[in-house]
N, C-alpha and C positions, 0 to 999 in steps of 0.2 A: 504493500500500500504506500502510496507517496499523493502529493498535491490534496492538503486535506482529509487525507485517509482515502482516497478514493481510488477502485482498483481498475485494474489497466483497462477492464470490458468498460467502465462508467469512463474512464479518460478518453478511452476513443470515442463510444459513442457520441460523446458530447461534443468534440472537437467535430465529426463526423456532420453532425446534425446543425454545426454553427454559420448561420446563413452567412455567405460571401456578397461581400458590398461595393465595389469598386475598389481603389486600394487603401483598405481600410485597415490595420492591423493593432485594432483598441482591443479587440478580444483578447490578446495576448500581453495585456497590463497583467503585472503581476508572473506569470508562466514565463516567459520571456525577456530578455534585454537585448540591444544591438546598438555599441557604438558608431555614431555617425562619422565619417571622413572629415578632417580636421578645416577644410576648406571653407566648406558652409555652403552647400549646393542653393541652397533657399534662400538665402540671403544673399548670393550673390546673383542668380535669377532676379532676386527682385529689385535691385541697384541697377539692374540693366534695364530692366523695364523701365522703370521712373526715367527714363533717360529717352527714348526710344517713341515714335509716333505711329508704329506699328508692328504687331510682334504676331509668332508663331510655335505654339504649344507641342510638338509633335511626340505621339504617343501620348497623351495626357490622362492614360487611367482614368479614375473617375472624377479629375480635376484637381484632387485635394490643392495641388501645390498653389495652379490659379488662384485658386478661390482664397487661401491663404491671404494671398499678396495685397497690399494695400491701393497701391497708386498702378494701374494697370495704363498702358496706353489707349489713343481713343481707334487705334484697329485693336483688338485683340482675337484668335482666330486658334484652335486648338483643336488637335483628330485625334480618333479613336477609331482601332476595324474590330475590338471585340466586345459584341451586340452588350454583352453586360455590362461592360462598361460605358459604353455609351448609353446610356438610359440614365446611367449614375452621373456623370459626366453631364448631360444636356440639363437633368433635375441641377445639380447644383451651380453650373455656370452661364445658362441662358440669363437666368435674371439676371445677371452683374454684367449683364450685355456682349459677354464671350459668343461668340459663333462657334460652335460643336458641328464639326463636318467628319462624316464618314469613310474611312478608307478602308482601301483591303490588302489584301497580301501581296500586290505585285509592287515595283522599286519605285512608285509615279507618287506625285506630291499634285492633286487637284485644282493648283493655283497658278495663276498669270506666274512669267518670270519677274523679278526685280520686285514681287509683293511686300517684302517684309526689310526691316529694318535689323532685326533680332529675331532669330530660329534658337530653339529650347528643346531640348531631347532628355528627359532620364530615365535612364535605366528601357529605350527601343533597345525591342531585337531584331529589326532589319541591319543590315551592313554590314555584319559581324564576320567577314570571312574577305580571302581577296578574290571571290569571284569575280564574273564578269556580272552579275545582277549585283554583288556587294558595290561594283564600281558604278555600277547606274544611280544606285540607293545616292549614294553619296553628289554623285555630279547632278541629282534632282533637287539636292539642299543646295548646293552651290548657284543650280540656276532659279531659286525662289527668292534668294537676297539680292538686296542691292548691293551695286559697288562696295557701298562703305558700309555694309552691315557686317554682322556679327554672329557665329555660331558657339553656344554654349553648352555642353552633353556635360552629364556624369552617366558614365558606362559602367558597366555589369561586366567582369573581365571573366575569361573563361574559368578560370579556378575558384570563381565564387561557391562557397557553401560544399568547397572536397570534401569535409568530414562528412557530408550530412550526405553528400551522394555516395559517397565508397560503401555506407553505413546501409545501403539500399543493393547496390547494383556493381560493387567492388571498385577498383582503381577506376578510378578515370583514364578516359582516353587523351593520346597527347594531343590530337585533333582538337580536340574538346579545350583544353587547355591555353589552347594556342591566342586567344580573343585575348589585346593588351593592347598598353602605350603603343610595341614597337610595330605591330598588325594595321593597328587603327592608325597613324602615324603613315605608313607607308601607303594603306589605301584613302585615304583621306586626300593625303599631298596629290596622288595622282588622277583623283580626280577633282581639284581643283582648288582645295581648300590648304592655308598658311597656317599651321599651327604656332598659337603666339604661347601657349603656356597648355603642358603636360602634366599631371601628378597620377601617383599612382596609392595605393593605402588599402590594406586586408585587417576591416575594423572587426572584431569581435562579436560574436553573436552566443548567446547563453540559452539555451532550453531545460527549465526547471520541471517539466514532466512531459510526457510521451504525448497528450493531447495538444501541447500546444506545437511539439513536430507535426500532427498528422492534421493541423488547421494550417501551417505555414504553406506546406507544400502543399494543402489546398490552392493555397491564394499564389503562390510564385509558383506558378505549374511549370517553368522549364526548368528548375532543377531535378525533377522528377518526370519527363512529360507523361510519362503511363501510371503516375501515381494510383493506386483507391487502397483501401482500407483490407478487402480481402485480397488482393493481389501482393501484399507486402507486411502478411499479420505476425508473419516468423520475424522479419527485421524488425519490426514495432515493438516487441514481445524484445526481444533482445534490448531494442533502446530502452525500454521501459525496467528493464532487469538493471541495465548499467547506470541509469538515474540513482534507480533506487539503492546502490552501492554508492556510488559517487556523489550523487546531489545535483548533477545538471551533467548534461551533453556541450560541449564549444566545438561552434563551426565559425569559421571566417570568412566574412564576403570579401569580395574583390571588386573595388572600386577605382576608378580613373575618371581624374578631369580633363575635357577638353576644351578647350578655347582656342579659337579659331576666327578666319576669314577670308572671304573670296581672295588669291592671288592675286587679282589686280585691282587689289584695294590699295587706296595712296592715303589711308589714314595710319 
């Protein structure tokens, strides 16, 4: 028994049964902790906005970050291609006058070229390889800004949450691995984008009982993509064994900033 006495059938189920809300992760107050990247992705998003007379959300989950921000510009403009999200996403930032447009899985950005002032990405997982669709991904952010606008990501690096997938599906693959500074750096610059500032940072993440692993990998379905509950009840059953010796499970995410600009920007 651990997390209140309560035993590993009542931790899953609960986790199992806890509605998923856009990118919401307040169910795991308490169960959980994950240091943030020392950067301040949120507060640096929103110093760029205040600045800016028209910006772009890309990937924006169910908005939380927008919706956050105080001073947004007077375009603000933010996509989302999965359907649950964008429901979350439209509810909370149509009022505050954000426009929520839908995309889907191909490398295209559904807007005029030269739209935006400032492009915001965190944690998209289009572009993450050096394909030839990785290189499209990429040269569709380049032709959405202007000259002198600005691209702002913090990325999801291949190695994000190793413990937590080895603890599933064993070693990682190096393929898998391979999404970083020196990846994203090199497909970036070639299609078309100046990197002005790089960081890299594998901030801590703690799980205090086995329900709030089997709600995470609900909600971040690619470190898992085939997760469910009876497909993986022997590893659960395991993590939940090794809690309850230990006191919590640590996996480390892998995070990277990017900041950027069109090449033939003269700012």
């Amino acid at each position: 028994m651990n997390a209140n006495g309560r035993s590993f059938e009542r931790l899953v189920s609960e986790a199992e049964a806890a509605p998923i809300l856009g990118w919401d992760f307040s169910w795991l107050e308490g169960r959980a902790t994950e240091e943030r990247p020392s950067w301040g992705y949120s507060r640096l998003a929103a110093s760029r906005l205040a600045t800016v007379s028209s910006a772009l959300d890309i990937d924006t989950g169910g908005g939380e970050l927008v919706a956050e921000i105080m001073s947004l510009p007077r375009i603000m403009v933010a996509t989302e291609s999965w359907p649950a999200n964008l429901i979350v996403a439209r509810k909370r930032l149509e009022p505050l006058g954000v426009r929520v447009v839908e995309t889907g899985t191909e490398p295209t950005l559904p807007f005029d070229s030269r739209s935006f002032d400032l492009v915001l990405n965190r944690h998209g997982l289009k572009g993450r390889s050096e394909s030839a669709q990785a290189q499209q991904w990429w040269a569709e952010v380049v032709r959405v800004l202007r000259p002198t606008g600005s691209f702002l990501s913090q990325q999801v690096g291949g190695k994000t949450m190793k413990e937590l997938h080895d603890a599933f599906r064993g070693s990682s693959s190096a393929e898998r691995r391979r999404w970083g500074p020196a990846m994203a750096r090199a497909v970036m610059e070639s299609a078309g984008l100046e990197i002005v500032d790089l960081r890299e940072e594998f901030p801590r993440t703690e799980f205090f009982d086995v329900g709030a692993i089997v709600y995470y990998l609900r909600l971040v379905v690619w470190i898992i993509p085939d997760f469910n509950v009876h497909r993986y009840r022997s590893a659960l059953r395991r993590l939940h064994e090794y809690i309850q010796e230990n006191g919590s499970f640590v996996a480390h995410a892998h995070r990277f900033l990017v900041d950027a600009r069109p090449r033939t920007s003269t700012v």
